[in-house]
KEVOTI-842803 format. One record per residue (C-alpha): residue in one letter; chain; residue number from 1; x, y, z. Coordinates in nm, 2 decimals, padded with zeros to 4 digits. Example, Ala and Ser with C-alpha at 12.3 -4.5 7.8 and 13.67 -1.06 7.14 Angstrom:
// KEVOTI-842803
- A A 1 01.23 -00.45 00.78;
- S A 2 01.37 -00.11 00.71;
// end
This chain:
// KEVOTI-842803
- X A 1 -07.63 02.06 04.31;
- X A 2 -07.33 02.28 04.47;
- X A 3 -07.43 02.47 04.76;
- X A 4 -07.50 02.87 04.74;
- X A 5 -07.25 02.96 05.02;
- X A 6 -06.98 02.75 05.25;
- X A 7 -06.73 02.90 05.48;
- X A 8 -06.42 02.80 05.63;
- X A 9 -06.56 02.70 05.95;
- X A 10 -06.82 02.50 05.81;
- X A 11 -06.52 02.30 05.61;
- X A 12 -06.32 02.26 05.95;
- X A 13 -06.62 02.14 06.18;
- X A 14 -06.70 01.85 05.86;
- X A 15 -06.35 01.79 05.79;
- X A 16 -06.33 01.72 06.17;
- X A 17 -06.62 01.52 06.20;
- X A 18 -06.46 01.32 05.93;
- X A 19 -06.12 01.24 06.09;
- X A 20 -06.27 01.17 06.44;
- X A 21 -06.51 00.94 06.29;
- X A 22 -06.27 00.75 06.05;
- X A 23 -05.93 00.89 06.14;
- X A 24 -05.69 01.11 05.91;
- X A 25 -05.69 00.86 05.60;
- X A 26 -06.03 00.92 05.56;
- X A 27 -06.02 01.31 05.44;
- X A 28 -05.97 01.33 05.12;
- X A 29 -06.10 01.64 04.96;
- X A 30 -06.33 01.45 04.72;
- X A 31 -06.52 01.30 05.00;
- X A 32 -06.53 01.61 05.22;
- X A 33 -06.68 01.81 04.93;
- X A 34 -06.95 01.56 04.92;
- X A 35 -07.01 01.54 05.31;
- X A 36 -07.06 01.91 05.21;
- X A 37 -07.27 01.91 04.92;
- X A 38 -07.07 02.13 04.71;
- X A 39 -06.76 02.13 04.44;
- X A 40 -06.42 02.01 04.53;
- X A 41 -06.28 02.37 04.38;
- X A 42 -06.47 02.50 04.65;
- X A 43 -06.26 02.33 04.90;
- X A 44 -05.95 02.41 04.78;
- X A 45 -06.10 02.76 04.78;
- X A 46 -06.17 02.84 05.19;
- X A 47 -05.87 02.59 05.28;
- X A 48 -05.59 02.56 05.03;
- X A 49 -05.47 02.22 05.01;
- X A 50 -05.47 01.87 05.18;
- X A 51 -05.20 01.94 05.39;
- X A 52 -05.36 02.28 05.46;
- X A 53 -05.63 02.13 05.60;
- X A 54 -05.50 01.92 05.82;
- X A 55 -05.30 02.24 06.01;
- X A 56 -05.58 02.37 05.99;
- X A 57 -05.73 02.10 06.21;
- X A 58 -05.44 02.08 06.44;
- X A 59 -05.46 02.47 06.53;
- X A 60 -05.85 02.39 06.58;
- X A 61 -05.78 02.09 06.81;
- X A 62 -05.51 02.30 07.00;
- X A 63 -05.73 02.55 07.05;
- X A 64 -06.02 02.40 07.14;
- X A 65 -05.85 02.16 07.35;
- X A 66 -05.71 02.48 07.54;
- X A 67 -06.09 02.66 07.65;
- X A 68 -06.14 02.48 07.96;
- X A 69 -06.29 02.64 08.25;
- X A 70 -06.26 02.53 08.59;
- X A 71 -06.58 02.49 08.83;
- X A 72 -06.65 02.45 09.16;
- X A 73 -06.59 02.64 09.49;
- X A 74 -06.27 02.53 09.65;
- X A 75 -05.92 02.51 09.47;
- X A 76 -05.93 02.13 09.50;
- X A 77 -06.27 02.09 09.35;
- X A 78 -06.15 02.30 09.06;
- X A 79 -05.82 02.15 09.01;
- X A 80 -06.05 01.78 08.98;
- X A 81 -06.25 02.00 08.71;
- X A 82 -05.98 02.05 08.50;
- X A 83 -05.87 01.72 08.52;
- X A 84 -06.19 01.56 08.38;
- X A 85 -06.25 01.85 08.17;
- X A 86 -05.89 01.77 08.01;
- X A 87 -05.95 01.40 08.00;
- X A 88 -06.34 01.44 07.83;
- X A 89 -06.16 01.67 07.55;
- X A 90 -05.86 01.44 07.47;
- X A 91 -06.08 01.11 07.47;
- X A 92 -06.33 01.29 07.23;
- X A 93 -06.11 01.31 06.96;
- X A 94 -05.80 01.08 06.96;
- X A 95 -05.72 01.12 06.60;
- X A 96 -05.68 01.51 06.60;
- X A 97 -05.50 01.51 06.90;
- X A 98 -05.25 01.23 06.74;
- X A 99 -05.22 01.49 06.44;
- X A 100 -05.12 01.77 06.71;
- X A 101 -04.85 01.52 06.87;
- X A 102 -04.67 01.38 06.49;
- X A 103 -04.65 01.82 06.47;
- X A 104 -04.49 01.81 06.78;
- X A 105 -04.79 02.08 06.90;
- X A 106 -04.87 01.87 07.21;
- X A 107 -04.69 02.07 07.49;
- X A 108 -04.85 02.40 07.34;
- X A 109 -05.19 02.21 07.32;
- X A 110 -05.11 02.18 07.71;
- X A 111 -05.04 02.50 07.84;
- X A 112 -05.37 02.64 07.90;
- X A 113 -05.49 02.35 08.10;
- X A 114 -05.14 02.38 08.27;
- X A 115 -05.21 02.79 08.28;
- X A 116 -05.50 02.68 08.50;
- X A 117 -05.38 02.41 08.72;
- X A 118 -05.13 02.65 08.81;
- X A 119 -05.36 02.94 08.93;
- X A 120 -05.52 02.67 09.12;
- X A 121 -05.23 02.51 09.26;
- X A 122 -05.16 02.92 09.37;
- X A 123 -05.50 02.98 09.50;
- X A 124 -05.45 02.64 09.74;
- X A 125 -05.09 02.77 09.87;
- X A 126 -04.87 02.55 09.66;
- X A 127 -04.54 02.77 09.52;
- X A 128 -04.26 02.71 09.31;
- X A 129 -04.13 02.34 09.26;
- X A 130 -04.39 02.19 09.46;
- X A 131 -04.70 02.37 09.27;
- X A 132 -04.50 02.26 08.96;
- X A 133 -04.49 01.85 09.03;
- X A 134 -04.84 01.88 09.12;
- X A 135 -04.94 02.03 08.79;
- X A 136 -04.74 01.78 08.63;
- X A 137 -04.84 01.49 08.83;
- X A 138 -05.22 01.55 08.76;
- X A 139 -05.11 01.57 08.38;
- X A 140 -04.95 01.29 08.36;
- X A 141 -05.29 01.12 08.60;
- X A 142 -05.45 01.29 08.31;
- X A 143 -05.31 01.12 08.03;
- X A 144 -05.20 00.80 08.19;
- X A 145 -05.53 00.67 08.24;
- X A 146 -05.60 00.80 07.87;
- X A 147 -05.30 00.53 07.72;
- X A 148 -05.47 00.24 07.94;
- X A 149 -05.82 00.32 07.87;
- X A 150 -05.71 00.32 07.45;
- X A 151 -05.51 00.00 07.53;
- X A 152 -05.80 -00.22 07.66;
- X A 153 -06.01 -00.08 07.39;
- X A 154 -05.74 -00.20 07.11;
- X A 155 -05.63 -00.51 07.28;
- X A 156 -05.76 -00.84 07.11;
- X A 157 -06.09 -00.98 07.32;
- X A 158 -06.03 -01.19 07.63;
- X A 159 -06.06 -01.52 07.74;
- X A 160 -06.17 -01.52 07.98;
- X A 161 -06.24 -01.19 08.04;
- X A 162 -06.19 -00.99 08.46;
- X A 163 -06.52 -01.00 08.48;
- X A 164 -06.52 -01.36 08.42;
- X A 165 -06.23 -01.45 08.64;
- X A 166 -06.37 -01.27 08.95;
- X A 167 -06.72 -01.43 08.91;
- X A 168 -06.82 -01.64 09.26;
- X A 169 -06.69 -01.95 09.14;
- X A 170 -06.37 -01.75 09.05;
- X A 171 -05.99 -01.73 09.21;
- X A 172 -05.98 -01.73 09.62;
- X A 173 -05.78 -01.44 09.59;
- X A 174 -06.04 -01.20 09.66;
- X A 175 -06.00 -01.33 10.05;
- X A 176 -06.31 -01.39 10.16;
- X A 177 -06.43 -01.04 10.07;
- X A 178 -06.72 -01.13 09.87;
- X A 179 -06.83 -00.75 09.75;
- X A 180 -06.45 -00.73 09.63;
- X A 181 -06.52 -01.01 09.37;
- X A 182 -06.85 -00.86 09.29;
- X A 183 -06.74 -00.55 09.21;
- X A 184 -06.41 -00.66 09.05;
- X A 185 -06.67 -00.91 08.79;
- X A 186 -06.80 -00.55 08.69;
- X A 187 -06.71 -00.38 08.36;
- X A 188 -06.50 -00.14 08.43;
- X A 189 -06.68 00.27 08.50;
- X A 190 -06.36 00.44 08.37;
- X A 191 -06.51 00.77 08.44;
- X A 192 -06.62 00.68 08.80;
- X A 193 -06.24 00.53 08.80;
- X A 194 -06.06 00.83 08.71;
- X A 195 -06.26 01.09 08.93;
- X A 196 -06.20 00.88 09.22;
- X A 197 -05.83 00.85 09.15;
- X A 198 -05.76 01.22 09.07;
- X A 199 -05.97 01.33 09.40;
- X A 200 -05.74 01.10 09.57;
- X A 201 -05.45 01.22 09.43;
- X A 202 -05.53 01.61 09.44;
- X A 203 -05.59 01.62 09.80;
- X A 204 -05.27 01.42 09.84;
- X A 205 -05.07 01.67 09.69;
- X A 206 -05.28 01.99 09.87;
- X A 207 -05.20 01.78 10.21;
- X A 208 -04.85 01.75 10.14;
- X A 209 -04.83 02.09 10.07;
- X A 210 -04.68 02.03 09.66;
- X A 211 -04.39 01.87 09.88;
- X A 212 -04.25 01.56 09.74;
- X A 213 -04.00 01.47 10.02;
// end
């Protein structure tokens, strides 16, 4: 039985939900009317067609990608915020954000979270060219640790495995620093990982002052 009432929101959130889960081959119209209960007419109805639909769900992703809101007291802190709060958005939905880059929407998918780093960058005394690498540089942080974190998760299983080769018995590289191998054998905390390395690297560039020379 259809349902009584559906709006356009209600389409985009499932039709989402859909590509995120299965990626963009999944949607089909037929299947999204029945994730929603109701007709495919209706459908067609609150978002025109297929390809509709999917710009649909890259203006979405753009947008929502864009509403981050930086925390914490001191410039630095708030500068790490966006950079995990950029991170956590992008990771939660790879396929939509591939749809925004093959529409060549990814720079504008950007700017707020570069709109932001900038008033940061400002509010810490970095200016012109220097504030400028330093947003850049924690963007590309950003998204750099994004491409290796999808690459170990693609990449055919391991034998052996790091954790495996670092075990006591393993190489004598770890030179004589026993906690080294130990926590080397570890599966990798990629959050932990990445807000260690962009702390690191933000009070690098607030120490040098945005100056790459």
């Amino acid at each position: 039985m259809a349902r009584p009432s559906l709006s356009r929101e209600e389409v985009l959130v499932a039709a989402a939900a859909l590509v995120r889960a299965h990626g963009p081959a999944a949607l089909t119209m037929r299947r999204l009317a029945a994730e929603l209960g109701t007709a495919v007419t209706s459908i067609y109805w609150h978002v025109g067609n297929r390809e509709s639909l999917l710009d649909a769900l890259v203006e979405r992703t753009v947008r929502e990608v864009g509403e981050i809101v930086p925390r914490g007291a001191e410039p630095a802190a708030r500068i790490v915020s966006v950079a995990r709060a950029l991170r956590r958005e992008l990771r939660a939905r790879p396929h939509l954000v591939a749809m925004v880059h093959e529409r060549g929407l990814t720079e504008r998918m950007f700017l707020p979270a570069q709109r932001a780093l900038v008033h940061e960058m400002h509010a810490a005394g970095l200016r012109g060219a220097g504030a400028a690498d330093a947003v850049r540089a924690v963007q590309f942080h950003v998204v750099g640790q994004l491409l290796v974190e999808r690459n170990r998760e693609r990449a055919p299983v391991q034998h052996p495995a790091e954790e495996e080769l670092w075990q006591p018995a393993g190489p004598e590289s770890a030179e004589g620093d026993p906690a080294l191998a130990r926590a080397l054998a570890r599966p990798v905390d990629e959050e932990r990982l990445f807000t260690l390395s962009v702390r690191a690297l933000v009070a690098g560039l607030l120490a040098l002052g945005g100056d790459p020379g």
